[in-house]
N, CA and C atoms as a LAMMPS dump frame, in Angstrom:
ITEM: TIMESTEP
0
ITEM: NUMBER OF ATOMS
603
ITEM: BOX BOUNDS ff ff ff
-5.0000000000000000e+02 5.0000000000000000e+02
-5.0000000000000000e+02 5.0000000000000000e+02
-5.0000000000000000e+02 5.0000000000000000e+02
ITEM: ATOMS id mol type element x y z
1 1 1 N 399.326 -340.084 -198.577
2 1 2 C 399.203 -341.506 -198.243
3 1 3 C 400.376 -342.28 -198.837
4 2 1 N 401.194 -343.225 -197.825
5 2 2 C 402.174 -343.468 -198.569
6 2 3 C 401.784 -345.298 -198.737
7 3 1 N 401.991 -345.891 -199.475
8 3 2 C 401.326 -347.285 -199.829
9 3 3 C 402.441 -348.225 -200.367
10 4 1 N 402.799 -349.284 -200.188
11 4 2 C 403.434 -349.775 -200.407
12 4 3 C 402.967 -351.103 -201.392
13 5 1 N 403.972 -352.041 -201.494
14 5 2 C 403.65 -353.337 -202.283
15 5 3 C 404.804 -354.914 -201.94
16 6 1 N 403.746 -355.331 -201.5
17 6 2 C 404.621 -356.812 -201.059
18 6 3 C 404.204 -357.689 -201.878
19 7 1 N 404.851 -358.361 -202.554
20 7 2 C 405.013 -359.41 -204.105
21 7 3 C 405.179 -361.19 -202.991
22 8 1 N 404.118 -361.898 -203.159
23 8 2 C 404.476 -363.104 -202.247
24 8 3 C 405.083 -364.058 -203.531
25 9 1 N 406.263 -364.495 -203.419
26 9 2 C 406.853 -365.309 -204.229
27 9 3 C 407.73 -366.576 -203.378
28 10 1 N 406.966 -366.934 -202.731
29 10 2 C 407.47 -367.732 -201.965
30 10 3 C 406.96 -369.201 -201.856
31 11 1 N 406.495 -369.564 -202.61
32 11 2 C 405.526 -370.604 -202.883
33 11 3 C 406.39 -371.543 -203.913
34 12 1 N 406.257 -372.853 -203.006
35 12 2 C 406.92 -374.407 -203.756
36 12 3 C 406.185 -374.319 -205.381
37 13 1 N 405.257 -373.969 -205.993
38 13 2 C 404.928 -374.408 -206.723
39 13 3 C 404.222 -376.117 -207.251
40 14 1 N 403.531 -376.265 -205.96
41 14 2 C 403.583 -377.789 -206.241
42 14 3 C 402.247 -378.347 -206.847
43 15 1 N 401.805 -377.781 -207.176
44 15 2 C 400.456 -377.943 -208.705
45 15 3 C 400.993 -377.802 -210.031
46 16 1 N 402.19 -377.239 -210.099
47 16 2 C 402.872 -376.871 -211.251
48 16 3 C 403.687 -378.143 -211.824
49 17 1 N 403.401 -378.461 -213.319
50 17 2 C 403.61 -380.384 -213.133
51 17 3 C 404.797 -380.134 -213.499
52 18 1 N 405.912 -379.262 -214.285
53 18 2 C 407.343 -379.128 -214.189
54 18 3 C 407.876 -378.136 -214.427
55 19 1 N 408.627 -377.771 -213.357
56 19 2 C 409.455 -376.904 -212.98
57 19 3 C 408.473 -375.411 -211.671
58 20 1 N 409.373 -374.784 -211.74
59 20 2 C 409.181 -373.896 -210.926
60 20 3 C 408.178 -372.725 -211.489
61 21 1 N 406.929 -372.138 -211.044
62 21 2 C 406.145 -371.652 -212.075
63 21 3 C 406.638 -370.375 -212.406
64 22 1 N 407.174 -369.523 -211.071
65 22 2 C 407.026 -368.094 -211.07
66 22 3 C 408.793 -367.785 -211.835
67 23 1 N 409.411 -368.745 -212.286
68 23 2 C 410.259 -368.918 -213.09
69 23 3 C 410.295 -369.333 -214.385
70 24 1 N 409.149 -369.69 -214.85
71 24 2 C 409.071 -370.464 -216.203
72 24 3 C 408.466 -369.202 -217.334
73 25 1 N 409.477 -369.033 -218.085
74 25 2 C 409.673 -367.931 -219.067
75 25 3 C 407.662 -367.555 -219.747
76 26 1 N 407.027 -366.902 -219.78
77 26 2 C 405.895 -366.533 -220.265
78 26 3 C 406.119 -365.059 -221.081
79 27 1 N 405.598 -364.673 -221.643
80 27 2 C 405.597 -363.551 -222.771
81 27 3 C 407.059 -363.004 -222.501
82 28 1 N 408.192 -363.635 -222.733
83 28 2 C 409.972 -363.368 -223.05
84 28 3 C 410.259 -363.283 -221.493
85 29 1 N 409.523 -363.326 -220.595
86 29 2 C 410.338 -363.383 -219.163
87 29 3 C 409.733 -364.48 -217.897
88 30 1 N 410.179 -364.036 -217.224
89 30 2 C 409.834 -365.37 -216.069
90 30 3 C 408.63 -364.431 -215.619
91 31 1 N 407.183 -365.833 -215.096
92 31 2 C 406.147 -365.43 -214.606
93 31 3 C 406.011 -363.951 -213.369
94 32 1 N 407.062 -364.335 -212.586
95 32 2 C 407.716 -363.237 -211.992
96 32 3 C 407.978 -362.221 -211.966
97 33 1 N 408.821 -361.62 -213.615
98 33 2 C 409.291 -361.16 -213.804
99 33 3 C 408.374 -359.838 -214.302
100 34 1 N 407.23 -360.357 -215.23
101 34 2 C 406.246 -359.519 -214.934
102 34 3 C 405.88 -358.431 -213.809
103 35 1 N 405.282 -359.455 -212.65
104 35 2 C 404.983 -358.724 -211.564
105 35 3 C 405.973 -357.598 -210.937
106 36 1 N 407.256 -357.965 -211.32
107 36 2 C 408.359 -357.273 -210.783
108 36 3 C 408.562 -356.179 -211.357
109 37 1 N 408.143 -356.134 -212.606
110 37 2 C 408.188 -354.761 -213.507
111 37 3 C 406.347 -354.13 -213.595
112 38 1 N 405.639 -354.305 -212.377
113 38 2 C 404.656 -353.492 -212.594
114 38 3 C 404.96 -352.749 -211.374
115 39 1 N 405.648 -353.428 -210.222
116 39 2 C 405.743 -353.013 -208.981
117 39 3 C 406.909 -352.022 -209.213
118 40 1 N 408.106 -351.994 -209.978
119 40 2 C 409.317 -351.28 -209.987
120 40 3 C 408.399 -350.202 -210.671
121 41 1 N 407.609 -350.031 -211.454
122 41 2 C 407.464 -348.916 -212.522
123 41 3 C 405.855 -348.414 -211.925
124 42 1 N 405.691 -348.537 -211.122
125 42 2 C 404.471 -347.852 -209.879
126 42 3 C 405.131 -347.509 -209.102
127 43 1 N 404.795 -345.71 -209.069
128 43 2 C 405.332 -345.314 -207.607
129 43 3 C 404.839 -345.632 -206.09
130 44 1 N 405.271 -346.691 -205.651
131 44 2 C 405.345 -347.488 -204.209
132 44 3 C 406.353 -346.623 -203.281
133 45 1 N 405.285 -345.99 -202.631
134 45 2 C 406.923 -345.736 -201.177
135 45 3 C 407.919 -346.731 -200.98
136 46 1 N 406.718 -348.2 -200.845
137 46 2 C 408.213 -349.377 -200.593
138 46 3 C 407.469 -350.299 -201.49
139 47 1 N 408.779 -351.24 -201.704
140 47 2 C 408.223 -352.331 -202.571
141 47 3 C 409.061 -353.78 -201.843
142 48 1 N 408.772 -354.775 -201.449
143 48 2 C 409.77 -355.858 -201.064
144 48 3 C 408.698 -357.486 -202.164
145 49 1 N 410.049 -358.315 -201.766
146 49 2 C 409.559 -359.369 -202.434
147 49 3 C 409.522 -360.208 -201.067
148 50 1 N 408.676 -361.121 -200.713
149 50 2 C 408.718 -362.213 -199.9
150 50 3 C 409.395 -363.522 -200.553
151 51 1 N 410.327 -364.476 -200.378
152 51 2 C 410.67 -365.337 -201.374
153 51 3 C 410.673 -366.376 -200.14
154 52 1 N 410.622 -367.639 -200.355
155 52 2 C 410.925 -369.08 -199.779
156 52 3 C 411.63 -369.876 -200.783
157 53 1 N 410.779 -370.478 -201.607
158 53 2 C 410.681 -371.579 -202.351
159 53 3 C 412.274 -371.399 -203.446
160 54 1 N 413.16 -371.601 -203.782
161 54 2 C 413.853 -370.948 -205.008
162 54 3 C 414.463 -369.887 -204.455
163 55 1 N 414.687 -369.779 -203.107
164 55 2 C 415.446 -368.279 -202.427
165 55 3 C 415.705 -367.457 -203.527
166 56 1 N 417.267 -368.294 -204.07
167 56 2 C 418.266 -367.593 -204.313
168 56 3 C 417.95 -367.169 -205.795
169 57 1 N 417.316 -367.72 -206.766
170 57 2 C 416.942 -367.979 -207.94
171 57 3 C 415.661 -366.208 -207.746
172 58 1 N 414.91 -366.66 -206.906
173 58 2 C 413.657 -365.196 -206.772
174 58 3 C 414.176 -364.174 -206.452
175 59 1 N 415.353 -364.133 -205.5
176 59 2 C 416.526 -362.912 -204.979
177 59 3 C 417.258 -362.284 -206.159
178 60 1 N 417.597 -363.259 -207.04
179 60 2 C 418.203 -362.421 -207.748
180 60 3 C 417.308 -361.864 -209.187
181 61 1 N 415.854 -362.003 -209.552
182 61 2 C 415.398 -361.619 -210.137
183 61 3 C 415.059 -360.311 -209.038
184 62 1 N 414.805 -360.355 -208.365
185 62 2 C 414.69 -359.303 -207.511
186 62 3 C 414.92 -357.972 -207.611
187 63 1 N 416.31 -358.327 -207.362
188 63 2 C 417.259 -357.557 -207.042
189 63 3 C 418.014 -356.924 -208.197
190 64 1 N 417.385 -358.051 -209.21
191 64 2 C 418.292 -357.023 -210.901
192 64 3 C 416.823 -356.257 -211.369
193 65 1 N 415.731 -355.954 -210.551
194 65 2 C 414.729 -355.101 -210.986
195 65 3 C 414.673 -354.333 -210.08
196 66 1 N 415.891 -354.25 -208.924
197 66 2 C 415.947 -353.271 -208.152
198 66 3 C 414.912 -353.228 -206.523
199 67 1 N 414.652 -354.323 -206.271
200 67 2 C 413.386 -354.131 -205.545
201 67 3 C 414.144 -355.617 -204.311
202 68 1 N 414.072 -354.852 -202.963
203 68 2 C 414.29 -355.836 -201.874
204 68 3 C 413.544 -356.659 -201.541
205 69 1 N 413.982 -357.782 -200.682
206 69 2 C 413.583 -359.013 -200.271
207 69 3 C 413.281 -359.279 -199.155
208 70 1 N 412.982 -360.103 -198.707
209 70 2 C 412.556 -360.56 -196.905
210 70 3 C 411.96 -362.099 -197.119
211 71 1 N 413.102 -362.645 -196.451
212 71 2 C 412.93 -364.096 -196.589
213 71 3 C 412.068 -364.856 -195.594
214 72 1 N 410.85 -365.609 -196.097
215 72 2 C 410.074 -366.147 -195.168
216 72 3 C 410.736 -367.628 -194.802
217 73 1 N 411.537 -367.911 -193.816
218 73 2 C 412.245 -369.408 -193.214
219 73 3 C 410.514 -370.398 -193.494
220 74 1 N 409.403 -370.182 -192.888
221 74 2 C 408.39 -370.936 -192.719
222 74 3 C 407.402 -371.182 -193.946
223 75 1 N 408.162 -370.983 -195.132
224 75 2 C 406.957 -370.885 -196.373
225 75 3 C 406.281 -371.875 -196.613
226 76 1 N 406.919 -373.17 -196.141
227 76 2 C 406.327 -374.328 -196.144
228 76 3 C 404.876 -374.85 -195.38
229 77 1 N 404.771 -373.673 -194.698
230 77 2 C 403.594 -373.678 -193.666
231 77 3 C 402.228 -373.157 -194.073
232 78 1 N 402.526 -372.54 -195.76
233 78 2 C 401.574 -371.939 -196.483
234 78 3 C 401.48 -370.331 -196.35
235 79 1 N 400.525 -370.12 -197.286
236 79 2 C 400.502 -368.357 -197.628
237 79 3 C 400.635 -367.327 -196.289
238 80 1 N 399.649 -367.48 -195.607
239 80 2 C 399.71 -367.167 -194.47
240 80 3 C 401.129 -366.372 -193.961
241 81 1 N 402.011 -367.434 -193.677
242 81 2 C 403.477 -367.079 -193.175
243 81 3 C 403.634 -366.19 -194.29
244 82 1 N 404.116 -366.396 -195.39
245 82 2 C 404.385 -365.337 -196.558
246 82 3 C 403.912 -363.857 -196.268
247 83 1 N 402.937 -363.734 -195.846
248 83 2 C 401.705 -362.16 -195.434
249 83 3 C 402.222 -361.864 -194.637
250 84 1 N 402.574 -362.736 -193.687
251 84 2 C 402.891 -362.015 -192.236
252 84 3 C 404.1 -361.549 -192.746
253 85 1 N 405.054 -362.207 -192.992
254 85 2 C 406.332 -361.966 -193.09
255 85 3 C 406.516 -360.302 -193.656
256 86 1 N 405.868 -360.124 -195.201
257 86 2 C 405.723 -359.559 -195.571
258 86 3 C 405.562 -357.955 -195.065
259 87 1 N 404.107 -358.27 -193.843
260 87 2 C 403.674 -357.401 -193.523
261 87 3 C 404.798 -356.623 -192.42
262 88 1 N 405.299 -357.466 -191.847
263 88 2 C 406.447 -357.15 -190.605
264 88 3 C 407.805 -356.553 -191.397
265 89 1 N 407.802 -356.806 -192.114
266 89 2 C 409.171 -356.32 -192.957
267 89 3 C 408.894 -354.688 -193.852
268 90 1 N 407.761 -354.093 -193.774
269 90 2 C 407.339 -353.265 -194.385
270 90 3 C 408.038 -351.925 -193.289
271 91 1 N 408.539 -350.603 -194.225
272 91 2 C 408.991 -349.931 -192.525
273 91 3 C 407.441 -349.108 -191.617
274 92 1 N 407.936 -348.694 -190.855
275 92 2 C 406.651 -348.154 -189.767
276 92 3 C 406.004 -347.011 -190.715
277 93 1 N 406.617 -346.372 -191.495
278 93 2 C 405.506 -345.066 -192.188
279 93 3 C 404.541 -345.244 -193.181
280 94 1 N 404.745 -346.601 -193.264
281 94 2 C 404.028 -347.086 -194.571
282 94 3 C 402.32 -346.825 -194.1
283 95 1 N 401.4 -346.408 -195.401
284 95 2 C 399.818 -346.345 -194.324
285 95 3 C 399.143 -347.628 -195.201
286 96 1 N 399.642 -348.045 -195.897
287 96 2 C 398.529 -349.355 -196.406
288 96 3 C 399.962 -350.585 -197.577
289 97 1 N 399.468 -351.765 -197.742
290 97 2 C 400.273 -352.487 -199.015
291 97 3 C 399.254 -353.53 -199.621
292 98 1 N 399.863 -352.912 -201.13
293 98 2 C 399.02 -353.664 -201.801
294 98 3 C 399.937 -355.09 -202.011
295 99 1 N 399.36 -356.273 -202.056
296 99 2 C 399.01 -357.703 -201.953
297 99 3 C 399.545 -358.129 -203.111
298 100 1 N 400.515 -358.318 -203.822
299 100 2 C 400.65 -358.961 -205.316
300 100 3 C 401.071 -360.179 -205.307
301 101 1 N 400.466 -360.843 -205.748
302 101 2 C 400.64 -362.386 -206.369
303 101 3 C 401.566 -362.654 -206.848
304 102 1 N 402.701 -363.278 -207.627
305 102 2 C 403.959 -363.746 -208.241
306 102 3 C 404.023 -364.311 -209.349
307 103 1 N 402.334 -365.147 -209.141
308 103 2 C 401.962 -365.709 -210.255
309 103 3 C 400.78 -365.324 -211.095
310 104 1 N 400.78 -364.26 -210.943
311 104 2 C 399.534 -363.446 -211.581
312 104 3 C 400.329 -362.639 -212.561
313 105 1 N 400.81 -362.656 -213.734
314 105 2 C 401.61 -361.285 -214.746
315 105 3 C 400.876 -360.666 -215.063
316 106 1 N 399.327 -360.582 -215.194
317 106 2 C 398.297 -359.975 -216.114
318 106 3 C 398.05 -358.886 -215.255
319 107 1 N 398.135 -358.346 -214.182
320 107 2 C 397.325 -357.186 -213.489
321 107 3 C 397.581 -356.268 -214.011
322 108 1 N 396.778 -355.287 -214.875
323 108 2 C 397.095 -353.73 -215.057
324 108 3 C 397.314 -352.826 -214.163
325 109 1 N 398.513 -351.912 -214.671
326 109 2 C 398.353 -350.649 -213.577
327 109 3 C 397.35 -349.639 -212.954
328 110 1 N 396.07 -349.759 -214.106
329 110 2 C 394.852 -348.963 -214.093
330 110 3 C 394.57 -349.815 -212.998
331 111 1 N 394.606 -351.335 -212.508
332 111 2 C 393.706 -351.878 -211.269
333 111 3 C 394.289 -350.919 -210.396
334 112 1 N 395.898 -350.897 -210.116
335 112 2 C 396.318 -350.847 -208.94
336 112 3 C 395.816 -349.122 -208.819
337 113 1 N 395.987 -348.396 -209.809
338 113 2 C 395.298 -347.22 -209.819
339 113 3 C 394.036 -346.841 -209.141
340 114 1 N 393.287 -347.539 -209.648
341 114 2 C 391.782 -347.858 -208.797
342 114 3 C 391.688 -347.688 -207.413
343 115 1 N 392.407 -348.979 -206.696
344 115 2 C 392.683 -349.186 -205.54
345 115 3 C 393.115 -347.887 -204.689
346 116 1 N 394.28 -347.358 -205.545
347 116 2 C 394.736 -346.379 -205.119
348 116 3 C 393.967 -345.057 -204.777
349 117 1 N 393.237 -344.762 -205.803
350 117 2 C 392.154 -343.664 -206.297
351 117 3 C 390.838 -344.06 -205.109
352 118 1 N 390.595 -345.213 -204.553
353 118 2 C 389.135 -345.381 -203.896
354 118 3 C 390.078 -345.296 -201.995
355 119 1 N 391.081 -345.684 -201.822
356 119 2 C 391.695 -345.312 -200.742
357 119 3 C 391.839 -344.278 -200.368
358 120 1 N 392.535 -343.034 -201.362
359 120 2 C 392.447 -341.317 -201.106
360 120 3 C 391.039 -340.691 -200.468
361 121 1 N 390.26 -341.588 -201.109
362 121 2 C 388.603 -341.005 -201.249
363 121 3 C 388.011 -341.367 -200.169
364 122 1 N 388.694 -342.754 -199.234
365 122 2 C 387.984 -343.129 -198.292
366 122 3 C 388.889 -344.026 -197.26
367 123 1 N 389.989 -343.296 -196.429
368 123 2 C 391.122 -343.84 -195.868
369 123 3 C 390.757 -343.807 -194.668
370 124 1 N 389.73 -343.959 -194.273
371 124 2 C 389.5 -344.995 -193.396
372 124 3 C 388.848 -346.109 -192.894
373 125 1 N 388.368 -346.359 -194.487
374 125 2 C 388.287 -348.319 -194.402
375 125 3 C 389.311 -348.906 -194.292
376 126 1 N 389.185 -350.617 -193.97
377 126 2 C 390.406 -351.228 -193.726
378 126 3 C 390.908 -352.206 -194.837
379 127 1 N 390.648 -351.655 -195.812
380 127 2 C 391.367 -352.356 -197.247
381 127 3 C 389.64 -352.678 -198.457
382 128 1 N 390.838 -352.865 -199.675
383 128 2 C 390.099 -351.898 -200.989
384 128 3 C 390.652 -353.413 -201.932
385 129 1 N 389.43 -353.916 -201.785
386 129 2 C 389.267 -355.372 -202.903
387 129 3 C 388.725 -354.699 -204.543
388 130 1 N 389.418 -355.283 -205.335
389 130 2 C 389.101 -354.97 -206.773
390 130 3 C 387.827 -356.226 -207.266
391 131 1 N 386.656 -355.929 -207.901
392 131 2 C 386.115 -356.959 -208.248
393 131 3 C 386.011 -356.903 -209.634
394 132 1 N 386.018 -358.151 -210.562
395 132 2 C 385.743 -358.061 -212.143
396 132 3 C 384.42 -358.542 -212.104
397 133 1 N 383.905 -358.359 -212.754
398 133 2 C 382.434 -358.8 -212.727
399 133 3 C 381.989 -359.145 -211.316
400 134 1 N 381.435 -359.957 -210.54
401 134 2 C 381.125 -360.614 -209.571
402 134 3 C 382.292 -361.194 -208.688
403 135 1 N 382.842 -361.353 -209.345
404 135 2 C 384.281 -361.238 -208.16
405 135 3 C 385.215 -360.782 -207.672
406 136 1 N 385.299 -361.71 -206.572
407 136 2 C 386.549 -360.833 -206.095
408 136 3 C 388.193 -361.329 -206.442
409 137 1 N 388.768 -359.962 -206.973
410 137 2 C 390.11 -360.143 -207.651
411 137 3 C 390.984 -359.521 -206.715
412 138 1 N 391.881 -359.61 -207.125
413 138 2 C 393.661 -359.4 -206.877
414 138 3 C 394.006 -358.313 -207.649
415 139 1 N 394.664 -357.308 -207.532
416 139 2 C 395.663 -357.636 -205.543
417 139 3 C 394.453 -356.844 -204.797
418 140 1 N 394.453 -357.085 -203.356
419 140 2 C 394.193 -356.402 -202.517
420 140 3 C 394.657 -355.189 -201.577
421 141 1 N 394.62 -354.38 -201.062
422 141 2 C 394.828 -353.039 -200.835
423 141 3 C 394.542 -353.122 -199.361
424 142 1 N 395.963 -353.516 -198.376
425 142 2 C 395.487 -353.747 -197.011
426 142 3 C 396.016 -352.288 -196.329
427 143 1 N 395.053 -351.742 -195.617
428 143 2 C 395.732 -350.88 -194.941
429 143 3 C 395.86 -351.086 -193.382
430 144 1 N 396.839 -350.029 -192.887
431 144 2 C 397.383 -350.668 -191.36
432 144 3 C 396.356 -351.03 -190.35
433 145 1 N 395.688 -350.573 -190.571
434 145 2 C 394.416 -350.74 -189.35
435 145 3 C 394.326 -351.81 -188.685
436 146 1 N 394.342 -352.638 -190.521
437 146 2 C 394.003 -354.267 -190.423
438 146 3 C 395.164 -355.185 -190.18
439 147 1 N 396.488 -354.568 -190.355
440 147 2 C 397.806 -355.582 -190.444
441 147 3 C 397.68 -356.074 -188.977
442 148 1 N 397.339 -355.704 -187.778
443 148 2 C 397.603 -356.583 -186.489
444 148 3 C 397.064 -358.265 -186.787
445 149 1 N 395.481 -358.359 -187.302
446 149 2 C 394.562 -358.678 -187.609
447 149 3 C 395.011 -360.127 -187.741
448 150 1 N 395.86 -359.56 -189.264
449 150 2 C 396.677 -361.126 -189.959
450 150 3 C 397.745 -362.172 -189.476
451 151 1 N 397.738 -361.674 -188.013
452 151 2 C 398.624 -362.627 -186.913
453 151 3 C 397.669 -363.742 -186.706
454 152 1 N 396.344 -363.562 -186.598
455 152 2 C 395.114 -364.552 -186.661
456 152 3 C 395.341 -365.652 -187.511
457 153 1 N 395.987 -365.781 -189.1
458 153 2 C 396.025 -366.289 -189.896
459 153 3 C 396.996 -367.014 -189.853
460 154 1 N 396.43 -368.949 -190.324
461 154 2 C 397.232 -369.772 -190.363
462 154 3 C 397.25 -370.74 -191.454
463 155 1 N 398.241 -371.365 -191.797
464 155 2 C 398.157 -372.597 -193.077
465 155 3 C 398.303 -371.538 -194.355
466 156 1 N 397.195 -371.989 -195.295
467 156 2 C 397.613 -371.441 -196.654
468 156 3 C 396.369 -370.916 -197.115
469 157 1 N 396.23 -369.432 -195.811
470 157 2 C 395.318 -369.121 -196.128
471 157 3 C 395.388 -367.47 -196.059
472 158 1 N 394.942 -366.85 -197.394
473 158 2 C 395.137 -365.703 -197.765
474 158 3 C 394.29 -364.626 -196.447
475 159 1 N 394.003 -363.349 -196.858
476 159 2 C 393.071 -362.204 -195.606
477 159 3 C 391.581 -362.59 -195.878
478 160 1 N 391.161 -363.052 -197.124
479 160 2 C 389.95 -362.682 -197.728
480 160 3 C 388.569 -363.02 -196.887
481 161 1 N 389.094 -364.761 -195.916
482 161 2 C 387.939 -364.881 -194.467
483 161 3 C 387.741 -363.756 -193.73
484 162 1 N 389.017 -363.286 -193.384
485 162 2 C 389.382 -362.257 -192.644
486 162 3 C 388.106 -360.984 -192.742
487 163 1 N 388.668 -360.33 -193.966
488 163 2 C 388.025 -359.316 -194.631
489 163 3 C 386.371 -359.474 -195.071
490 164 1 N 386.171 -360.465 -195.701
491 164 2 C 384.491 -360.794 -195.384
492 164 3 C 383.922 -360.469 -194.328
493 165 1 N 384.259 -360.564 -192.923
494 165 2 C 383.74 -360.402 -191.662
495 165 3 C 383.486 -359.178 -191.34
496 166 1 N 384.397 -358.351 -192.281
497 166 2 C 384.365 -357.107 -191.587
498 166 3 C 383.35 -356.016 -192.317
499 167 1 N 383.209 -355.067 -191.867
500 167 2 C 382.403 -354.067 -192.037
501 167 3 C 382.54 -352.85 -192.896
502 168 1 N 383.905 -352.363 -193.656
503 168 2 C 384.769 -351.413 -193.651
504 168 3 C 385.979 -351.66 -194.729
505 169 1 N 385.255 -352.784 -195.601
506 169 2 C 385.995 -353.134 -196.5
507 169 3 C 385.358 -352.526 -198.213
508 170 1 N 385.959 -351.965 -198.767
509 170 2 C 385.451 -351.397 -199.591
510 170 3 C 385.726 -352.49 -201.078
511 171 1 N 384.639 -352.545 -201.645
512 171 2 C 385.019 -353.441 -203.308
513 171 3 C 385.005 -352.181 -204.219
514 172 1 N 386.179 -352.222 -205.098
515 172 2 C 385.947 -351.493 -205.856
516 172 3 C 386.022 -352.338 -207.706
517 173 1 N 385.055 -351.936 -208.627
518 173 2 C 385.564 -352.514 -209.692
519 173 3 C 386.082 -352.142 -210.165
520 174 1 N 386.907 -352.902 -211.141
521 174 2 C 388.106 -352.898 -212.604
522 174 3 C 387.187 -353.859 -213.374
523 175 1 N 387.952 -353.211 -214.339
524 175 2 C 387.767 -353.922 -216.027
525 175 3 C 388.757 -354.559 -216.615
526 176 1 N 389.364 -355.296 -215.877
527 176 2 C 390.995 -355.956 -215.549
528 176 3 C 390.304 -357.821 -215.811
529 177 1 N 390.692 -358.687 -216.765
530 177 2 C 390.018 -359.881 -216.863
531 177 3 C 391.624 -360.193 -216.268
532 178 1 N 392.521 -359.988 -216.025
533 178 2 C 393.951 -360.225 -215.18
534 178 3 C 394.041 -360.467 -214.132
535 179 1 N 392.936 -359.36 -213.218
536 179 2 C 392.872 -359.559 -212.122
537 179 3 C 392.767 -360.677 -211.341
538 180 1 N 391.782 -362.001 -212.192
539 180 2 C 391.742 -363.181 -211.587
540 180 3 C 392.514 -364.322 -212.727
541 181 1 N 393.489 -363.687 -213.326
542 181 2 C 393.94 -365.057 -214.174
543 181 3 C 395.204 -365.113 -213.047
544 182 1 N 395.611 -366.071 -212.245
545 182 2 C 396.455 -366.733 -211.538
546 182 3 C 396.632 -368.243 -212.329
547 183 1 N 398.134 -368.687 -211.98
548 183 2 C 398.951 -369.562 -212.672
549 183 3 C 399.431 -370.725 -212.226
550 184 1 N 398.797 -371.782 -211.785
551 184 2 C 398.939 -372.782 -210.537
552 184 3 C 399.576 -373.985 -211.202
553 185 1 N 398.827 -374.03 -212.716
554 185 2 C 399.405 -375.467 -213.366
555 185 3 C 399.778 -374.819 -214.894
556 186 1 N 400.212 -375.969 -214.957
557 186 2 C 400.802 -375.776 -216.618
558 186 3 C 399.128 -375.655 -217.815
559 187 1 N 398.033 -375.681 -217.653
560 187 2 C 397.473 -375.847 -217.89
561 187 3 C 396.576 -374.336 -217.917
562 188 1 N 396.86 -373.876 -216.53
563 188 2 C 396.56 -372.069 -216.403
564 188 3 C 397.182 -371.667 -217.457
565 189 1 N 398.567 -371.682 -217.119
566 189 2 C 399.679 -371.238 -218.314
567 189 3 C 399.226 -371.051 -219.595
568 190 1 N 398.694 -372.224 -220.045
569 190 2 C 398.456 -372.474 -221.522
570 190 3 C 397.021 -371.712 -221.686
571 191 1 N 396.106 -371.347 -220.872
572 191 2 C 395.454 -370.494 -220.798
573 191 3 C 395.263 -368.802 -220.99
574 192 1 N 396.456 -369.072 -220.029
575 192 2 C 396.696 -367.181 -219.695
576 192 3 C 397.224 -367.009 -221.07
577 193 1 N 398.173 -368.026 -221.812
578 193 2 C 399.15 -367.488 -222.55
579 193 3 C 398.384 -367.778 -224.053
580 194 1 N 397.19 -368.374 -224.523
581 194 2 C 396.552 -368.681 -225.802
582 194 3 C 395.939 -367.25 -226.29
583 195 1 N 395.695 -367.269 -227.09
584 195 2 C 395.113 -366.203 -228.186
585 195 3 C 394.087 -365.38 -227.802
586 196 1 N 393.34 -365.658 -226.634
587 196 2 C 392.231 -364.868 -226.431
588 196 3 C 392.663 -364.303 -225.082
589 197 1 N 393.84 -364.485 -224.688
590 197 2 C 394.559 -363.979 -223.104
591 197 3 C 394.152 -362.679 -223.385
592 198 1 N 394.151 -361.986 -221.829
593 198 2 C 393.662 -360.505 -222.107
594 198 3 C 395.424 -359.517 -221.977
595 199 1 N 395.762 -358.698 -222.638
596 199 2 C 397.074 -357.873 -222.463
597 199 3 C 396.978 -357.494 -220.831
598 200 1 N 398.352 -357.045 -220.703
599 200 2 C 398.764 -356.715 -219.598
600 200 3 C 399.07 -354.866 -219.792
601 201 1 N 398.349 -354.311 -219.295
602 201 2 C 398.73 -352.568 -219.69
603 201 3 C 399.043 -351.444 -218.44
């Protein structure tokens, strides 16, 4: 099974009260920069970054962690465009990609492991949601079945309507409190980043 990983970093940041989020330095590197070193150091058949917001600024963190790009022109139109983009830029052998956030640094590799480990076991559902307790977390685990699907999707809106509907979606849990810490305001930040934050492993 070969699986890939598309990183959406394409997002204005505009809950974020200053500056750019997935750029603003958190445990010695940019929020980003994280995600970029879980995806380089997981073996991914492919790995790309989606960027809009900050092109040139997200390109070249990118690209000094070794990992290509695919520029969404429409990011302004919300998440949506970002996915698609994403998904179309992936090459044809790929059989599934996992979903990573930009502004999420906390995900362990044991999640993406998981994901990985409940897909082998059962490849032919159409994608493999991680839940922490009662919810549902990040990243998600889309496989091709479902990529036509997300042409449906518009504005700034992730698969997860999508995937509710369906029949063939597998939850799997982690013990990942990362999984749902995402970084929208300066205020997440000061959250993710205080004394009781959970490590990143």
């Amino acid at each position: 099974m070969r699986l890939g990983a598309i990183i959406l970093a394409a997002g204005q940041s505009s809950r974020f009260e200053d500056g750019h989020k997935l750029l603003t330095v958190f445990r010695g590197r940019p929020i980003l920069g994280h995600v970029l070193e879980l995806a380089r150091d997981c073996p991914f058949a492919d790995r790309l970054v989606v960027t809009g917001s900050e092109r040139g600024r997200v390109e070249a963190l990118a690209h000094a962690a070794g990992i290509r790009t695919a520029h969404n022109p429409d990011f302004a139109d919300g998440l949506s465009t970002s996915l698609k983009a994403g998904i179309a830029a992936l090459p044809p052998g790929i059989d599934g990609a996992f979903i990573l956030l930009g502004d999420m640094p906390l995900i362990t590799r044991d999640t993406l492991q998981a994901l990985e480990k409940a897909a082998q076991a059962a490849p032919e559902m159409a994608a493999f949601v991680p839940v922490f307790g009662r919810d549902w977390a990040h990243p998600v685990l889309l496989m091709r079945k479902v990529f036509p699907e997300l042409a449906s999707l518009s504005g700034d809106q992730g698969a997860r309507k999508l995937l509710q509907a369906r029949g063939d979606v597998a939850l799997v849990p982690v013990d990942d409190p990362g999984s749902l810490a995402d970084i929208d305001t300066r205020a997440d930040l000061a959250r993710v980043a205080g004394p009781n934050a959970p490590p990143r492993t």
